[in-house]
C-alpha positions as CSV (number, residue, x, y, z in Angstrom):
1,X,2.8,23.4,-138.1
2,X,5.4,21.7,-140.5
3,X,8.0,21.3,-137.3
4,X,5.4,18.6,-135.5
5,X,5.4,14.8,-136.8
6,X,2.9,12.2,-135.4
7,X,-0.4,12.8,-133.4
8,X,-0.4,16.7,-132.7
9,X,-3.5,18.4,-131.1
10,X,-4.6,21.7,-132.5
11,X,-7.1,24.2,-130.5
12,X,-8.6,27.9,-131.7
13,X,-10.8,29.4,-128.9
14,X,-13.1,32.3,-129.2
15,X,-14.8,33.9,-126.0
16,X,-16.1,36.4,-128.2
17,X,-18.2,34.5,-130.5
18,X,-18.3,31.3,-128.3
19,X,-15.9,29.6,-130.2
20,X,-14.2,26.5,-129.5
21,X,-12.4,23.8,-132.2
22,X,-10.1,21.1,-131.5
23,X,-8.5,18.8,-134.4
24,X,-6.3,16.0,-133.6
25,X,-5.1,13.4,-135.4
26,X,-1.7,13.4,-137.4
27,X,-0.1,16.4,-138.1
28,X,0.0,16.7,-141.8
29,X,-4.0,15.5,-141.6
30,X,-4.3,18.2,-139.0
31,X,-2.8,21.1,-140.7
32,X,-4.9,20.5,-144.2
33,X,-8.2,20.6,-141.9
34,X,-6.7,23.9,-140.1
35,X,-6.2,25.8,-143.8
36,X,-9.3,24.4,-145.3
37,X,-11.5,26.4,-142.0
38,X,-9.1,29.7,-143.1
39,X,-7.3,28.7,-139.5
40,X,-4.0,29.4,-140.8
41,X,-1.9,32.0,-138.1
42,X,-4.1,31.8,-134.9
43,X,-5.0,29.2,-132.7
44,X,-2.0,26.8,-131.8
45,X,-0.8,23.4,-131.9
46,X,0.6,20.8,-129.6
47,X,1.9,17.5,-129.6
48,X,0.0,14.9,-128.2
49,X,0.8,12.0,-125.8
50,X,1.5,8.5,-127.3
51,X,-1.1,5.5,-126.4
52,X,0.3,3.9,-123.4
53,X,0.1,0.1,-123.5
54,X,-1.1,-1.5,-120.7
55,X,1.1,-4.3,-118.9
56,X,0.4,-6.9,-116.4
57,X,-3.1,-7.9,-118.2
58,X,-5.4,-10.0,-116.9
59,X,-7.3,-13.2,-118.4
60,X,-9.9,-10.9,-119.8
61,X,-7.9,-8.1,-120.8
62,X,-5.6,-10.4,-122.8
63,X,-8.6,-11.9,-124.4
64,X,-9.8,-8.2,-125.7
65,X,-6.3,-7.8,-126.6
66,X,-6.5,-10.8,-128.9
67,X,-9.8,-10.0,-130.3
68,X,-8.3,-6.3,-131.4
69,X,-10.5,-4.0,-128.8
70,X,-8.6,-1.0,-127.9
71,X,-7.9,-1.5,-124.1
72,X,-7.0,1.9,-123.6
73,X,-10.2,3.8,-125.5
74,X,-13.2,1.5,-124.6
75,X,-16.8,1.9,-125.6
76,X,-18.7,0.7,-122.4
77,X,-21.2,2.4,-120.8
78,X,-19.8,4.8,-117.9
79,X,-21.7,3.0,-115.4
80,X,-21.4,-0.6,-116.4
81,X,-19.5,-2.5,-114.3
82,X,-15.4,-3.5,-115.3
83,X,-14.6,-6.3,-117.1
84,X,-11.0,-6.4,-116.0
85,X,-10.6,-6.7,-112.5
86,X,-6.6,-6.4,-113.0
87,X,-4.9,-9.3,-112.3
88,X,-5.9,-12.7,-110.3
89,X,-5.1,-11.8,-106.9
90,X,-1.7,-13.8,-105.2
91,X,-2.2,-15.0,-101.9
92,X,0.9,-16.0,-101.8
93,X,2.5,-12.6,-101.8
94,X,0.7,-11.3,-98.5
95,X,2.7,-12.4,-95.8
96,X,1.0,-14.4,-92.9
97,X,1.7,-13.3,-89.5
98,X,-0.3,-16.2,-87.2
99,X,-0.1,-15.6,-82.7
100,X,-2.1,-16.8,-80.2
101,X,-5.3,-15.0,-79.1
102,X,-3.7,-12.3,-76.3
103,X,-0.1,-12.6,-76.7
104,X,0.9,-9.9,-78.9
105,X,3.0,-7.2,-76.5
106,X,1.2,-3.9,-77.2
107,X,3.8,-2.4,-74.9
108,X,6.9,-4.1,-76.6
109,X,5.7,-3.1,-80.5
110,X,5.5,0.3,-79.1
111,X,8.7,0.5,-77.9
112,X,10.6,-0.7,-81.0
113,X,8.8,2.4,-83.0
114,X,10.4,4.6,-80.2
115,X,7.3,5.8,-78.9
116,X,7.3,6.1,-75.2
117,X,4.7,5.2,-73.2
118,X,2.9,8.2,-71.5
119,X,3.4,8.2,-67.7
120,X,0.8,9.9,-65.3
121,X,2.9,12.9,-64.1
122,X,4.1,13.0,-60.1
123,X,1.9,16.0,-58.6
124,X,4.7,16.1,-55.7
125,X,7.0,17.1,-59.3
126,X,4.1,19.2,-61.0
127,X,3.6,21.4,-57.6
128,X,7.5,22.1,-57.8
129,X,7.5,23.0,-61.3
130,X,4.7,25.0,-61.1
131,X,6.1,27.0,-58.0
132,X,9.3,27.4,-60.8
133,X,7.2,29.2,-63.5
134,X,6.7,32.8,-64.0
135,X,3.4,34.4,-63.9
136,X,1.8,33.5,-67.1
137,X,-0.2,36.8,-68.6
138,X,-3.9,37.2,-67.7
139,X,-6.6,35.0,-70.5
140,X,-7.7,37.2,-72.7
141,X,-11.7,36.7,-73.9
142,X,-15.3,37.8,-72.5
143,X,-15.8,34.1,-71.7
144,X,-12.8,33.7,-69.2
145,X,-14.5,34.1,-65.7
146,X,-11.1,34.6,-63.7
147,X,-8.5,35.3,-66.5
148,X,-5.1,34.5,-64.4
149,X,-6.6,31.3,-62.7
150,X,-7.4,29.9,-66.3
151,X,-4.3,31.1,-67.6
152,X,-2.7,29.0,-64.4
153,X,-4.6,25.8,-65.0
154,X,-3.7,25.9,-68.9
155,X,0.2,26.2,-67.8
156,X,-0.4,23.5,-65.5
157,X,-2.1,21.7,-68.1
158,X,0.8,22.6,-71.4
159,X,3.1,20.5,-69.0
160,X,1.0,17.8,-68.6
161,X,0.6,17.1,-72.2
162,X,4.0,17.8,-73.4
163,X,6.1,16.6,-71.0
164,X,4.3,13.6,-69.7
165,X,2.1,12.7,-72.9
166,X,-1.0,12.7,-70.9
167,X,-4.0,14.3,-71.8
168,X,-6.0,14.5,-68.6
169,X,-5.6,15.2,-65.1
170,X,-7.9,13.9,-62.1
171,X,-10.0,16.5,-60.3
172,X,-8.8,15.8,-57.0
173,X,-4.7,16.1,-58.8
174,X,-5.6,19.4,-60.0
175,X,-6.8,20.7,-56.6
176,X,-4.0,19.0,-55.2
177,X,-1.2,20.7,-57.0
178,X,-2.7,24.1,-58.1
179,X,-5.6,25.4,-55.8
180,X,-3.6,28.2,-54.9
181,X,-3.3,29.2,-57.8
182,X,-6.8,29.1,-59.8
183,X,-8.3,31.0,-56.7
184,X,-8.1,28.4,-54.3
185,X,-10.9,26.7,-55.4
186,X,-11.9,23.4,-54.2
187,X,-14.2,20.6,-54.1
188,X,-17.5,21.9,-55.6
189,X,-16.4,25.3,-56.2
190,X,-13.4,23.7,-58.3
191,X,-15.9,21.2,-60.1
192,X,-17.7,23.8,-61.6
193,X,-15.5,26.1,-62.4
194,X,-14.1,23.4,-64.1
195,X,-17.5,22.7,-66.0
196,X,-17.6,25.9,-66.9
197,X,-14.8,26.0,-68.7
198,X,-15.7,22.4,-70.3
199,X,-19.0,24.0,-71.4
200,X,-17.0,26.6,-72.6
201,X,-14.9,24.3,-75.1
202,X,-12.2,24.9,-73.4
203,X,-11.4,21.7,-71.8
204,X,-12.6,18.4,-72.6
205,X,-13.6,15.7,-69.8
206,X,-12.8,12.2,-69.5
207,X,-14.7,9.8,-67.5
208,X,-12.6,7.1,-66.4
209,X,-13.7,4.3,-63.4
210,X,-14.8,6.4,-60.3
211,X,-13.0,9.8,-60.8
212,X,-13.1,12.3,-64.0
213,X,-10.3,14.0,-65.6
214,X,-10.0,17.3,-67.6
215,X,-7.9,17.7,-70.5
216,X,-6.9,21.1,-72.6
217,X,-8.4,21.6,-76.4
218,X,-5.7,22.2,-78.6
219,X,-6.8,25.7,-79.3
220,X,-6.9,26.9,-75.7
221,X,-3.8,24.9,-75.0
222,X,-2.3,27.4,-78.0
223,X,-4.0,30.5,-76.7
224,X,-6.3,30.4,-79.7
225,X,-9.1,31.1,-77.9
């Protein structure tokens, strides 16, 4: 242990007899203790990290300073409450942003982060892109009722939310622009079919004014499910 200098740290372990010793302190104070237990050849030894000192102190930390109490290594109770606070808050520093009630542009802020406001989707331009796609493959999953309408309604669904960045559509927009394709289901039949899959956790429903819209769960949407 001759190569260390300063505060070195010095650990034997024993699983076998439920041994465990630690010594620190300086290292020539360390190594006497280590050859007075017959410790000499096992166990090893570190160096240890310097004390740091603290900056920035508060009024009461400064005080303790003065009076000699280690800042660092203090003997309070674990659930008393802190004496130092850190430092006297500065409300100077916080910068003050003052408008009139209603006049901050939701729309405008937005825009500068270069976010783009969602847009409800044309269903005159979702029935021609849906007439563009390939069949999807067949839902797979005991729970799917009619496996290529669902698989349908969840591509009609993939292009509402990633193209458009909306995450519903209407009942009467999904009859509108895909009945012949989930079966040509419509009006009742459509709103519980719809349910079903809701109930399912496939889809989630938004209730918005008069009409309800139905939105994909991320791991349908992925085929997750």
């Amino acid at each position: 242990m001759s190569q260390f200098k300063g505060n070195v740290r010095y650990r034997f372990r024993a699983d076998d007899h439920d041994m465990n010793i630690v010594i620190e302190g300086d290292a020539e104070w360390v190594e006497q203790h280590v050859e007075s237990l017959g410790l000499s050849g096992v166990g090893w030894t570190m160096p240890s990290g310097t004390a740091v000192k603290a900056t920035d102190l508060s009024s009461v930390s400064e005080q303790r300073k003065r009076a000699g109490v280690d800042i660092e290594m203090s003997d309070e109770p674990e659930n008393a409450p802190p004496l130092d606070m850190g430092p006297t808050p500065d409300p100077s520093r916080i910068p003050v942003v003052r408008r009139p009630i209603g006049e901050l542009d939701l729309t405008g802020e937005i825009a500068k982060t270069g976010i783009k406001a969602p847009e409800r989707p044309d269903p005159i331009a979702l029935m021609e892109m849906m007439d563009d796609l390939d069949p999807p493959h067949p839902v797979q999953g005991s729970t799917s009722v009619d496996p290529m309408a669902e698989a349908w309604l969840r591509e009609l669904l993939q292009i509402v939310v990633r193209d458009h960045g909306t995450t519903a559509l209407k009942t009467e927009d999904i009859e509108e622009i895909a009945s012949k394709y989930i079966g040509n289901r419509e009006g009742t039949a459509l709103e519980v079919w719809l349910e079903s899959l809701f109930s399912a956790g496939k889809l989630v429903k938004v209730h918005g004014g008069e009409s309800v819209g139905w939105g994909p769960s991320p791991k349908w949407l992925s085929g997750r499910f």
